[in-house]
N, CA, C and O atoms as a GROMACS GRO file, in nm:
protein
  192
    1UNK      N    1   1.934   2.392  -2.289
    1UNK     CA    2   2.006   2.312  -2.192
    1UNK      C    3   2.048   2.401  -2.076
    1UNK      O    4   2.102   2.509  -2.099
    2UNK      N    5   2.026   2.360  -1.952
    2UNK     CA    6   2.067   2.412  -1.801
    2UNK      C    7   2.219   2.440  -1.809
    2UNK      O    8   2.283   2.344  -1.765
    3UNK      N    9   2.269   2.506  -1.838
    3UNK     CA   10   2.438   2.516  -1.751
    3UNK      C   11   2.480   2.466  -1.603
    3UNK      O   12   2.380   2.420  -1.548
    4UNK      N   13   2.582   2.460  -1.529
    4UNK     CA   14   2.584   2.425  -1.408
    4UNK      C   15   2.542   2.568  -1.314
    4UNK      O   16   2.469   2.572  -1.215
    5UNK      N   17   2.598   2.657  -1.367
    5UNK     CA   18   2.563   2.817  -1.321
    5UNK      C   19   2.403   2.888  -1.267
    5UNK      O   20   2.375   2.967  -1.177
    6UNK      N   21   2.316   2.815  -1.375
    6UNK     CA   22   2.144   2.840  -1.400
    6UNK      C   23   2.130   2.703  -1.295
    6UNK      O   24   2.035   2.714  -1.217
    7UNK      N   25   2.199   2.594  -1.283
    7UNK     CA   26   2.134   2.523  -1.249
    7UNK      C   27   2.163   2.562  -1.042
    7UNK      O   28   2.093   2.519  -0.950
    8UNK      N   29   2.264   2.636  -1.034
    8UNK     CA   30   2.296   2.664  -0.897
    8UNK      C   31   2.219   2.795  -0.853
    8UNK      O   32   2.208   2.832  -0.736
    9UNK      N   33   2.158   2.871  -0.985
    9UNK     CA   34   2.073   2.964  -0.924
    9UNK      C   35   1.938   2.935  -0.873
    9UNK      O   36   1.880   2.978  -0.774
   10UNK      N   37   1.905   2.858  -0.958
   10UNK     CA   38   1.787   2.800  -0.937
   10UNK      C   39   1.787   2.704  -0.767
   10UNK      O   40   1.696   2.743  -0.694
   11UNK      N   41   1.865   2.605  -0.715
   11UNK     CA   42   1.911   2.561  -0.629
   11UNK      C   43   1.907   2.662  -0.510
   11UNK      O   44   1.834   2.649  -0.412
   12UNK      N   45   2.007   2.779  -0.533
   12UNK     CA   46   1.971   2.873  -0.431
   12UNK      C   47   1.857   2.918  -0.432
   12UNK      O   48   1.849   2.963  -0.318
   13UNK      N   49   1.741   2.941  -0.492
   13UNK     CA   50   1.587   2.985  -0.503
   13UNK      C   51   1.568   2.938  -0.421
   13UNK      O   52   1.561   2.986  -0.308
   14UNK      N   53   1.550   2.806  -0.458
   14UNK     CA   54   1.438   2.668  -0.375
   14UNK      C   55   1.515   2.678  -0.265
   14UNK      O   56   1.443   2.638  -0.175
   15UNK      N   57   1.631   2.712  -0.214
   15UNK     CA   58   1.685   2.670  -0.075
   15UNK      C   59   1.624   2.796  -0.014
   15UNK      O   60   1.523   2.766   0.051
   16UNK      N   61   1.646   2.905  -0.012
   16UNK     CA   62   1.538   2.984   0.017
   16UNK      C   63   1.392   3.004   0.041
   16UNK      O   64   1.339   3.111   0.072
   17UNK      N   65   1.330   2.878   0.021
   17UNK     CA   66   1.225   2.877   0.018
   17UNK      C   67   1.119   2.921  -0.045
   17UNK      O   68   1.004   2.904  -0.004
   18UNK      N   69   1.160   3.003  -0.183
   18UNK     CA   70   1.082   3.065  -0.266
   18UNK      C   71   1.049   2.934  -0.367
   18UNK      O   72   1.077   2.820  -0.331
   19UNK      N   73   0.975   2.968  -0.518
   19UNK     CA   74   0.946   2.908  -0.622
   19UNK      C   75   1.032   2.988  -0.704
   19UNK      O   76   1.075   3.101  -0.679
   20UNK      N   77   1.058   2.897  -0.829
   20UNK     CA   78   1.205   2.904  -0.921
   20UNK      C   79   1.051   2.826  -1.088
   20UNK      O   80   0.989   2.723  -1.115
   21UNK      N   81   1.073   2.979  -1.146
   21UNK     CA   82   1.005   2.915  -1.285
   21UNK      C   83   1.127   2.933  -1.417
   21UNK      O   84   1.191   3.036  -1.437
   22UNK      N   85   1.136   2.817  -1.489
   22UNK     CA   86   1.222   2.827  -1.606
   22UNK      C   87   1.143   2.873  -1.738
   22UNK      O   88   1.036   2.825  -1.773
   23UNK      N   89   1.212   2.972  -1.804
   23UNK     CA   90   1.123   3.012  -1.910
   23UNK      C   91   1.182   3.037  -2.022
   23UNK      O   92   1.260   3.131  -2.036
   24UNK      N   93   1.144   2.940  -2.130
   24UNK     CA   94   1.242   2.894  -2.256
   24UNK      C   95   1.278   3.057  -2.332
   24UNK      O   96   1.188   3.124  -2.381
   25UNK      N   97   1.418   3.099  -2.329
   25UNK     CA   98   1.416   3.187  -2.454
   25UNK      C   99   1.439   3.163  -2.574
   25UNK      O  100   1.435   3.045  -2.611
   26UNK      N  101   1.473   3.279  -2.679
   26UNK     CA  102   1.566   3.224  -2.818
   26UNK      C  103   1.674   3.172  -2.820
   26UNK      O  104   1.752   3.195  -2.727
   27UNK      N  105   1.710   3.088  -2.925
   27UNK     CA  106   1.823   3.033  -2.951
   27UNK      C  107   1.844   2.951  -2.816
   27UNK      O  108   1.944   2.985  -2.755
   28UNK      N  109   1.773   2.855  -2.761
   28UNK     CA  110   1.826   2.776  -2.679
   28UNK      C  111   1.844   2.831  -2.539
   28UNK      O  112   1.850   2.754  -2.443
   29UNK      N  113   1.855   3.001  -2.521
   29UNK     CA  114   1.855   3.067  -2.384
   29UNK      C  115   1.775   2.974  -2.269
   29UNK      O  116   1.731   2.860  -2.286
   30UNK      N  117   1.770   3.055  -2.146
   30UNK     CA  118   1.603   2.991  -2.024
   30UNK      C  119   1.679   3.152  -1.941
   30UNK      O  120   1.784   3.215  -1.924
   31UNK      N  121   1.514   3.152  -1.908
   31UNK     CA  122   1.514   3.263  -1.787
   31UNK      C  123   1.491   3.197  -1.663
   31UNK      O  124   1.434   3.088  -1.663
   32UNK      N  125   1.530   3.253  -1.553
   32UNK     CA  126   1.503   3.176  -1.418
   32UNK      C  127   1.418   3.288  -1.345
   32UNK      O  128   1.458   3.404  -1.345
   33UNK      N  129   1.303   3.254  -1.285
   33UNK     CA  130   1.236   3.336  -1.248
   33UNK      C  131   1.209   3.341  -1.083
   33UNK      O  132   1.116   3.268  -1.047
   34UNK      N  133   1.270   3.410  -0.986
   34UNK     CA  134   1.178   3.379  -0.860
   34UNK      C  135   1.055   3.447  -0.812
   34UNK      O  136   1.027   3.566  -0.827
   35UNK      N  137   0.972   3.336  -0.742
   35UNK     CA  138   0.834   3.359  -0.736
   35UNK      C  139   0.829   3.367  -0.577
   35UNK      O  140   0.856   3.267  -0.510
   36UNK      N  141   0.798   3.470  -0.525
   36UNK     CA  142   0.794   3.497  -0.379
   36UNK      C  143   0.672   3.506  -0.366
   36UNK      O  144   0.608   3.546  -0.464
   37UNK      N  145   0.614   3.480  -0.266
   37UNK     CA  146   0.442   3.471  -0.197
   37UNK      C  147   0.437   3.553  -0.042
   37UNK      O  148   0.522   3.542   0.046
   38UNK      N  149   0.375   3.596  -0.039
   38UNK     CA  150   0.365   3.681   0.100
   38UNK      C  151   0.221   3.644   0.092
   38UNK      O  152   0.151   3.610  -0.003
   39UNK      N  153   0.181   3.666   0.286
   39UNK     CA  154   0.025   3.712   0.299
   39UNK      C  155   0.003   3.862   0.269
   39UNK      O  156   0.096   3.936   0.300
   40UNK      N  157  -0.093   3.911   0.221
   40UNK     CA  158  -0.104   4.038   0.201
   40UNK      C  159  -0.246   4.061   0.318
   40UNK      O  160  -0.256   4.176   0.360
   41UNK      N  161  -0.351   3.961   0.370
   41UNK     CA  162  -0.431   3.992   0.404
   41UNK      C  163  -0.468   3.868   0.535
   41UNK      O  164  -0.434   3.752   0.512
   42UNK      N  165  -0.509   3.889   0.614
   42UNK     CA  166  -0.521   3.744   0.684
   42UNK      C  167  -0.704   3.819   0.749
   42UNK      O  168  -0.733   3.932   0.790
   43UNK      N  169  -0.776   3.709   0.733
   43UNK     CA  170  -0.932   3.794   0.769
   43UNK      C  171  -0.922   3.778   0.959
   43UNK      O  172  -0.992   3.840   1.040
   44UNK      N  173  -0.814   3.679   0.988
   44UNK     CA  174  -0.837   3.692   1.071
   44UNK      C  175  -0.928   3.552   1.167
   44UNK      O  176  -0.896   3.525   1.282
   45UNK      N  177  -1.014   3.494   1.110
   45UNK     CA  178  -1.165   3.444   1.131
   45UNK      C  179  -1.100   3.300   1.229
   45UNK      O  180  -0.978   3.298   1.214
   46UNK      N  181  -1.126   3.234   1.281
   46UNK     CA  182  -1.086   3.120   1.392
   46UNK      C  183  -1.166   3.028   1.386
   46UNK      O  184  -1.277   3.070   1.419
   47UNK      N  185  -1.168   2.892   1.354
   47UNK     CA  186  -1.254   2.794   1.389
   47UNK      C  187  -1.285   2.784   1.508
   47UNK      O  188  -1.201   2.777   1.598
   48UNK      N  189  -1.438   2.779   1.531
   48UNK     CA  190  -1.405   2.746   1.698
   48UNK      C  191  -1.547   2.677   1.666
   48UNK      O  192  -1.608   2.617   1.754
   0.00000   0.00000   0.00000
């Protein structure tokens, strides 16, 4: 079960604009995970 605490971290993730993964632990725990994306490479290339 979410607490209100996990559930406001998660909230701040997504307001940030990142991705927020929940990941079941023992005994009922969850991990909150943020998932950040960057470009690392752009080729560059242009429709034209």
């Amino acid at each position: 079960m979410l607490d209100e605490g996990t559930v406001r971290a998660i909230e701040g993730i997504l307001a940030r604009g990142d991705r927020a993964e929940v990941v079941p632990g023992p005994e009922g725990t969850v991990k909150v995970l943020r998932v950040r994306r960057s470009v690392v490479r752009d080729s560059g290339k242009k429709d034209t």
